[in-house]
N, C-alpha and C positions, 0 to 999 in steps of 0.2 A: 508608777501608775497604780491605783486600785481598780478591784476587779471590773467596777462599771466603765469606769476609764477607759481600759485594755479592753472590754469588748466594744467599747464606740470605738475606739481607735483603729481598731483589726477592722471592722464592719468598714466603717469609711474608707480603709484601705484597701480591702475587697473591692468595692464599689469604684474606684479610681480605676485599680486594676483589671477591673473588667470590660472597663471602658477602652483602656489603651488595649487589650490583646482582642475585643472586640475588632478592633479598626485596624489591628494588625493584620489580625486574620480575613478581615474580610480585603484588605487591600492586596496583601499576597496571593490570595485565591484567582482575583483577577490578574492577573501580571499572565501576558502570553510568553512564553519561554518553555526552553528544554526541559524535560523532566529531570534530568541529572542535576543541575542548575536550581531549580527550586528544591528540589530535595534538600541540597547541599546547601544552599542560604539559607530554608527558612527551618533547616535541624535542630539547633543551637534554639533559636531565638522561638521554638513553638514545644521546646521540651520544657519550660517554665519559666524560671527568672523571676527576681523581684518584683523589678519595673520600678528601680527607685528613681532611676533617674529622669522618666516620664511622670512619674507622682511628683516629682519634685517643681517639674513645668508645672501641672495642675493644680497644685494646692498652693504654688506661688499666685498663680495669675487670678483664681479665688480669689485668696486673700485680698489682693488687689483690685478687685471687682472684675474680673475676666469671664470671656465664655468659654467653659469647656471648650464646647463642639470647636470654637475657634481656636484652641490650643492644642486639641489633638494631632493634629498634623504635625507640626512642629515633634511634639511627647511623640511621637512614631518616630520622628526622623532621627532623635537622641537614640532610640533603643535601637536600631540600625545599626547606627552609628558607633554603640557600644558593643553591637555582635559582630561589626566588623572587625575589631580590635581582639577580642573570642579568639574567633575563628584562627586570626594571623601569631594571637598567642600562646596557642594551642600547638600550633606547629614550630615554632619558633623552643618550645619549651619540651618539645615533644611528649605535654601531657595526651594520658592515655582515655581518660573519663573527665566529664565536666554536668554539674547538676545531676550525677549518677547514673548519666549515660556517655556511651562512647564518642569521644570529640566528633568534628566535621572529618577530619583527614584521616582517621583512623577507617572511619566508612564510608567514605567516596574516594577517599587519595588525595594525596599532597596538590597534585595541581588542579584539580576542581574545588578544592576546599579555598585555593587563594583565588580561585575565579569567584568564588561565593562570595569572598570578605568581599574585592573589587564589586561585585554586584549590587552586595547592601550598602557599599559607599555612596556609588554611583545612586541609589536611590533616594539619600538624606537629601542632597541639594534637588532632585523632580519634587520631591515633596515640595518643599520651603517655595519656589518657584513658581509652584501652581495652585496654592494656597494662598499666600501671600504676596503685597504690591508694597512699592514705595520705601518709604523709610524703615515699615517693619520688615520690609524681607530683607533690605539692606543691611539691617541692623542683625537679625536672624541671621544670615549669609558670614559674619561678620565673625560672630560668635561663635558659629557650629566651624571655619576654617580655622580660624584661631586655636579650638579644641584641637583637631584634626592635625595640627602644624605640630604644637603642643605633646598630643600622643606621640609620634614618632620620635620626638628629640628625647622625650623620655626613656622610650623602649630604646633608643640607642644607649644611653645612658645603663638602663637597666642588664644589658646582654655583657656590657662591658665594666662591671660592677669594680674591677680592681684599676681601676683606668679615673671611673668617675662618679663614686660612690665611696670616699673615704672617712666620711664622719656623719653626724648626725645634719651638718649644714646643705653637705650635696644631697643626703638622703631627704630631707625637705623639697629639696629643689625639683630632686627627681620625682616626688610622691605628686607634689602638684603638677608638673607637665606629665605624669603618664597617668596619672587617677583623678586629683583633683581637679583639672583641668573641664572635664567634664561636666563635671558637676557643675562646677561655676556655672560654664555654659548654659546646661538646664535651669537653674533656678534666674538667673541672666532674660533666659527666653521667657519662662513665665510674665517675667516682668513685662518685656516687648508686647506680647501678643496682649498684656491688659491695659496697653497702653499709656504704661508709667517709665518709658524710656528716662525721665529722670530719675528714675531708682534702679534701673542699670547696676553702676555699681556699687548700689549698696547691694544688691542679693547676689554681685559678683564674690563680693565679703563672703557672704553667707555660704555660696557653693562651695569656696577654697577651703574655709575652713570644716564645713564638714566634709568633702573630697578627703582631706588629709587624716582627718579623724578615722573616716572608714576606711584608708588603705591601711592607718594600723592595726583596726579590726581584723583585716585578713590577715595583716603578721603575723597577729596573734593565735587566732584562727590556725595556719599555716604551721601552727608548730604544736598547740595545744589542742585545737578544736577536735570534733568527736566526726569522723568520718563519712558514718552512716547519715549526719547532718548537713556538711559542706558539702558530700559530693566528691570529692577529691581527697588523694589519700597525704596522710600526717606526714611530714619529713620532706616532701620534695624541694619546701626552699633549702634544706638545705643541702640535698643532693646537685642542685642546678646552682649553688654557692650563692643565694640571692643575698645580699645585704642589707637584709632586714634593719628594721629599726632597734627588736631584740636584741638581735645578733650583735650588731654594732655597737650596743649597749657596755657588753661582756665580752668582747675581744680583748681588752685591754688588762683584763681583771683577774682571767687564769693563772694559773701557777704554770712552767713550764710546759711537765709533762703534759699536763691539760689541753694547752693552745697547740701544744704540736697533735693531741692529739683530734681535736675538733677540726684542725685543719687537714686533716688524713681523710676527714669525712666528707668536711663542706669542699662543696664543687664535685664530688665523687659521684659519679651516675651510678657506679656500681656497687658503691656500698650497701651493707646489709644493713634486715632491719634492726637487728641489737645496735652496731655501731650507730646509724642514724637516732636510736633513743635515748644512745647515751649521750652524744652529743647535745640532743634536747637537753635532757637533765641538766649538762652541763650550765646553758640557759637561764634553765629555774632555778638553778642553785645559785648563779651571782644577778638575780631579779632581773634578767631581762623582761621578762612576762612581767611585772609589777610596774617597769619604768615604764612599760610601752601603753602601759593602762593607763596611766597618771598624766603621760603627755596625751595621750585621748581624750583622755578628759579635760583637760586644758581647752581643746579644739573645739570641742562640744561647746563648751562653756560661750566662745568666743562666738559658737554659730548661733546660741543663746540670745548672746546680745545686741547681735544684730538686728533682732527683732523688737527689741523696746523701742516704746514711743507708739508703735500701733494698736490699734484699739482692740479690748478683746473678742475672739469670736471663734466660731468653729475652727475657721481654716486657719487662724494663730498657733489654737491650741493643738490642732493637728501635726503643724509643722515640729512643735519644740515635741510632742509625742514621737515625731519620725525619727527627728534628730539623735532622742533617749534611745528608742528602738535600734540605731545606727551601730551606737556606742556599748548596746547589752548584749547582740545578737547574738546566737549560737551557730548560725551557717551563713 
């Protein structure tokens, strides 16, 4: 993008964005509940966040000729939806910091924190339900479960990485039911709520493939990225042994001493940070970081062209700007 570009681009994004944590906030504020309980759901989800996956409902359903106002709901119910997952992965992973504050469970306790996730679950479907009739809630309803069912078999997947994560085929598999999956759903819903249920699954296309794009973003990220930017600190996939895309790249490619010795680290909660950096290294030295770009971009490419055939316009150009944004990002 040139510079005019990136500031229409950011501007518009801004503008989406304030939209959705607008209607976030002002729906959370009403909610009568225990003080512990809001604190503890709305921590996570009012200390910042993208919000790509509600921009991705609204600049879909645009595109489409949709009305905001009428997609909001719905773009609330994904970001929920997505802090519930947060929340339960936070403790799950026993990270300590998230967006560069301290997780839900860290500051309220393990079991108010899975009361939170449960909470912002429990709130995706009142949204859809009381917003929406008929076919679109139907179809809404359909999508947002689907994701939900989706997340879980993932993160089972994910916890048990030597089980069910042995090649780049499950590592797909898994990318789309624990990340992609979502997305699909957002850009899926955009389309509902503009009332082009026969393009359903064509922006089902569109979310998988960038879903999959941006969880290599954060592989990537997860090993190289710059800290004070993500929010979270370098090394932990491979303290928690995750089976990255990288990773799985260059297991095969080490010399002896090497694989025994990445495998003394990966999975290791306790390792330090020299050994966690050399591990990295080890990484960058047989291009895990390079491959895991190139298949990114691949993905990108594919969420590219899912968009041909429509005519050009702001919210087009928006979309393939998000998608670019996706695949450059630094946190």
């Amino acid at each position: 993008m040139d510079n005019s570009q990136t500031e229409w681009f950011w501007s518009r994004y801004e503008e989406y964005r304030a939209m959705v944590n607008k209607y976030i906030e002002d729906y959370l504020s009403s909610l009568d509940i225990p003080s512990e309980l809001r604190g503890a759901s709305s921590h996570l989800i009012l200390s910042g966040g993208k919000r790509v996956r509600p921009i991705f409902v609204l600049s879909v359903s645009e595109l489409l000729g949709g009305d905001l106002e009428h997609s909001l709901p719905v773009a609330t119910a994904i970001e929920f939806l997505h802090n519930f997952t947060l929340i339960h992965d936070d403790i799950m992973d026993q990270d300590m910091f998230r967006r560069g504050v301290k997780t839900t469970h860290v500051l309220y306790g393990v079991s108010t924190a899975i009361l939170a996730g449960d909470y912002l679950f429990s709130l995706v479907f009142g949204l859809v339900s009381r917003n929406y009739r008929g076919e679109e809630a139907r179809f809404l309803t359909k999508l947002l479960a689907e994701a939900s069912e989706n997340i879980c078999i993932g993160q089972a997947m994910d916890i048990q990485p030597d089980k069910y994560v042995k090649g780049v085929d499950d590592y797909i598999k898994m990318v789309y039911l624990k990340t992609a999956s979502l997305i699909e759903a957002s850009t899926a819903s955009g389309a509902v709520v503009a009332g082009r249920i026969d393009l359903v699954d064509r922006f089902r296309e569109l979310g998988k493939s960038i879903g999959i794009a941006f969880q290599v973003a954060d592989d990537i990220l997860g090993l190289v990225g710059d800290p004070s930017k993500t929010g979270k600190p370098v090394g932990n996939d491979i303290r928690n042994g995750k089976r990255t895309l990288p990773v799985l790249y260059v297991l095969d490619k080490m010399d002896k001493d090497e694989y025994e010795f990445f495998m003394s680290v990966f999975g290791n909660e306790g390792a330090d940070d020299e050994s966690v950096k050399r591990a990295i290294d080890l990484v960058v030295k047989y291009g895990g970081i390079n491959y895991a770009r190139e298949f990114m971009g691949e993905y990108s490419r594919r969420a590219r062209d899912t968009l041909k055939g429509f005519e050009d316009s702001d919210a087009k150009s928006f979309l393939i700007n998000l998608i670019e944004f996706i695949v450059s990002r630094d946190k």
